[in-house]
C-alpha positions in Angstrom: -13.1 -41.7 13.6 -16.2 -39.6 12.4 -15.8 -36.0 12.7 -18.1 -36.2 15.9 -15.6 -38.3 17.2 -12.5 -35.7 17.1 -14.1 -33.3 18.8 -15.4 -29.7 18.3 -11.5 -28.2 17.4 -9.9 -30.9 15.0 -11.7 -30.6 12.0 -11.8 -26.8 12.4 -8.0 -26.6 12.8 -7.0 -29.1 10.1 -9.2 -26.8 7.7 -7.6 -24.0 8.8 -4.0 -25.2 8.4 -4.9 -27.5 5.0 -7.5 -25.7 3.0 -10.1 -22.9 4.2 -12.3 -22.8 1.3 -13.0 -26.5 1.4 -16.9 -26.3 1.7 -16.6 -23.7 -0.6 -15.4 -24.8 -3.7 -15.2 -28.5 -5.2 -12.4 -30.9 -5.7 -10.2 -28.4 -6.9 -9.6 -24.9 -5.9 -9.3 -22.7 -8.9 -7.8 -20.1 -6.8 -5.5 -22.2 -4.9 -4.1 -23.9 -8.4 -3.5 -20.3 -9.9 -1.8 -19.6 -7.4 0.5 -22.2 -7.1 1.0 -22.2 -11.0 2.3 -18.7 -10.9 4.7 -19.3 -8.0 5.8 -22.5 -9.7 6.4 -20.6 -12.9 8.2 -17.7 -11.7 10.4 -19.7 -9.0 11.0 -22.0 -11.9 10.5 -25.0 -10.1 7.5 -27.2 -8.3 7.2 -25.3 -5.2 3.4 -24.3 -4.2 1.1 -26.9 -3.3 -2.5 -25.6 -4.4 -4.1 -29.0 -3.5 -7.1 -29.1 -2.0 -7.9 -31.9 1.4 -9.6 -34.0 -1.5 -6.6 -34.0 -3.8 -4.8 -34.3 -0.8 -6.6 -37.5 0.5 -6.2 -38.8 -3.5 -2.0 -38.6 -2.9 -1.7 -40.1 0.4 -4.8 -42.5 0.0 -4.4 -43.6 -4.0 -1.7 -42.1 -5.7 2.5 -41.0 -4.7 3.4 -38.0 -3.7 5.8 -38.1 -7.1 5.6 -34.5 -8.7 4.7 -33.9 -12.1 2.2 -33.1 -14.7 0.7 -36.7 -15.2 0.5 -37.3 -11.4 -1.7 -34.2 -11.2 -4.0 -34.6 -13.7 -4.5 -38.2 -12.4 -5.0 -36.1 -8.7 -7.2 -34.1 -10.2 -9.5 -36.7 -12.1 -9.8 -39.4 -8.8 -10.5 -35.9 -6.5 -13.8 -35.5 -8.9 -14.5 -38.6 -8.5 -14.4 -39.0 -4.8 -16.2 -35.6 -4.5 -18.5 -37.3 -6.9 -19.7 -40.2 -4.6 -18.8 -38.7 -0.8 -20.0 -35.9 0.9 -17.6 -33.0 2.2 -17.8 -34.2 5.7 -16.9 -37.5 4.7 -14.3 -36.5 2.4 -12.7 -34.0 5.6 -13.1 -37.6 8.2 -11.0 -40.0 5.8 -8.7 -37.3 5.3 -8.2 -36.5 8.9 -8.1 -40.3 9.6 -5.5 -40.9 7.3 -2.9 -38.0 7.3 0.4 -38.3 8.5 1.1 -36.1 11.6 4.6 -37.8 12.7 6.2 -39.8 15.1 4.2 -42.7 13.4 0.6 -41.2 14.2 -1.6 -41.6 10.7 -4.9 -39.6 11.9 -5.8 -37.3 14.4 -6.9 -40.0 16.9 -3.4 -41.8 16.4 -1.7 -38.1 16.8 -3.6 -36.8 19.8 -2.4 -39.9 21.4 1.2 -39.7 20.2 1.6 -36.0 21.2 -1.1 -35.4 24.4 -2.0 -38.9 25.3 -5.6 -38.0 24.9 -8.8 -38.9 23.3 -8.9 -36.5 19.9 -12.2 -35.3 21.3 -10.6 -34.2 24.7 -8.4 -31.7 22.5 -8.3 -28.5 23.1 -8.2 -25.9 20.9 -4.5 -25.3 20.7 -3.6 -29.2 20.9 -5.9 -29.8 17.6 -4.0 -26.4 16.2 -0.8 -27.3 16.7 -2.0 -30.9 15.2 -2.9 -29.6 12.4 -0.1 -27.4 11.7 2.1 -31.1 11.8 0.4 -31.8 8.8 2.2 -29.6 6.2 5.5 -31.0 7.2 5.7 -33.9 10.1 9.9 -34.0 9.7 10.2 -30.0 9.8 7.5 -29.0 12.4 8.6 -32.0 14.8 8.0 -30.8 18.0 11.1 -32.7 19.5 13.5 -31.4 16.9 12.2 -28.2 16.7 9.3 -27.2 19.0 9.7 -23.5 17.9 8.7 -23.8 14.7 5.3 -25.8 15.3 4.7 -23.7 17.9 4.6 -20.8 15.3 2.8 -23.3 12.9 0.3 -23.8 15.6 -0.3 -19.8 16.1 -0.5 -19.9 12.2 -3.6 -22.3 12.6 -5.3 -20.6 15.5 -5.1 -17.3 13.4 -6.8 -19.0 10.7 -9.9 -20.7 12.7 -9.8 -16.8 13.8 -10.1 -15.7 9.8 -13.0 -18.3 9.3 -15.1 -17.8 12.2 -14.7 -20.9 13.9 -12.9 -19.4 17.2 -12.9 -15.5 18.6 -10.3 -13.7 18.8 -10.2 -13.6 22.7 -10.3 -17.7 22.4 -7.8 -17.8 19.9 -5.7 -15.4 22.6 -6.4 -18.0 25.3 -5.3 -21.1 23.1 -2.5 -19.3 22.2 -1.7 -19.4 26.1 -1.9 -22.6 27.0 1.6 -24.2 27.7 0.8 -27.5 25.3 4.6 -28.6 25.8 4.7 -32.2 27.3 
């Protein structure tokens, strides 16, 4: 699906669960990597992702999701490359097209199906929220097993398209209303 096709809330939500800088910075967040290089040196272990939707799209499209040093710098390398030849918006649509959400559903078309039995572009904006928040981890946020803790995932998301303009505060409120439960 393009980007038109998911609708105005989709692409909005899976940037704010899965990287809000992304039209901001380039195929890798210099920030974000910090970041998760201090964490992972003072936890002692490989525990903070600081990947950006491109490097993401890299692992799940060309690479595994095996951790360590080689894998990243070979992440790193094929997310300038991609970044390189496709545009942002293109970049954000094969992403959202190929992501795992759960229950089987690879995209947001395939997961609006799964989870609302909808159209992605008929999604509001807490179903695309709550969505997005899948995307971090399917197995822990799955709604069946533990509907609690994507619901709080989903808040999470609507509190970041808050923190990036692309919803109010008073529709963020409303979303966060909406009895999504099937």
């Amino acid at each position: 699906l393009s980007l038109h096709d998911v609708g105005p809330y989709a692409p909005n939500a899976v940037l704010a669960a899965e990287d809000r800088n992304f039209y901001s910075h380039g195929a890798i967040d210099p920030g974000a990597v910090a970041r998760a290089v201090w964490v992972d040196l003072t936890s002692r272990g490989l525990n903070e992702g600081g990947s950006t939707i491109t490097q993401q799209l890299v692992k799940i499209q060309l690479l595994t999701p095996q951790k360590s040093v080689n894998r990243k710098i070979q992440e790193i390398a094929l997310a300038i490359i991609i970044e390189q030849r496709y545009s942002k918006d293109d970049v954000l649509a094969m992403y959202m097209n190929r992501v795992y959400f759960g229950h089987g559903a690879y995209g947001m078309g395939a997961a609006a199906k799964t989870y609302f039995s909808k159209d992605a572009k008929d999604l509001t904006a807490a179903q695309a929220a709550f969505l997005a928040g899948l995307i971090q981890a399917p197995s822990a946020y799955d709604p069946a097993r533990n509907y609690e803790l994507a619901r709080e995932r989903e808040l999470y998301v609507l509190q970041g398209m808050v923190a990036t303009g692309k919803l109010s505060s008073a529709e963020a409120d409303t979303a966060a209303n909406e009895d999504i439960k099937r």
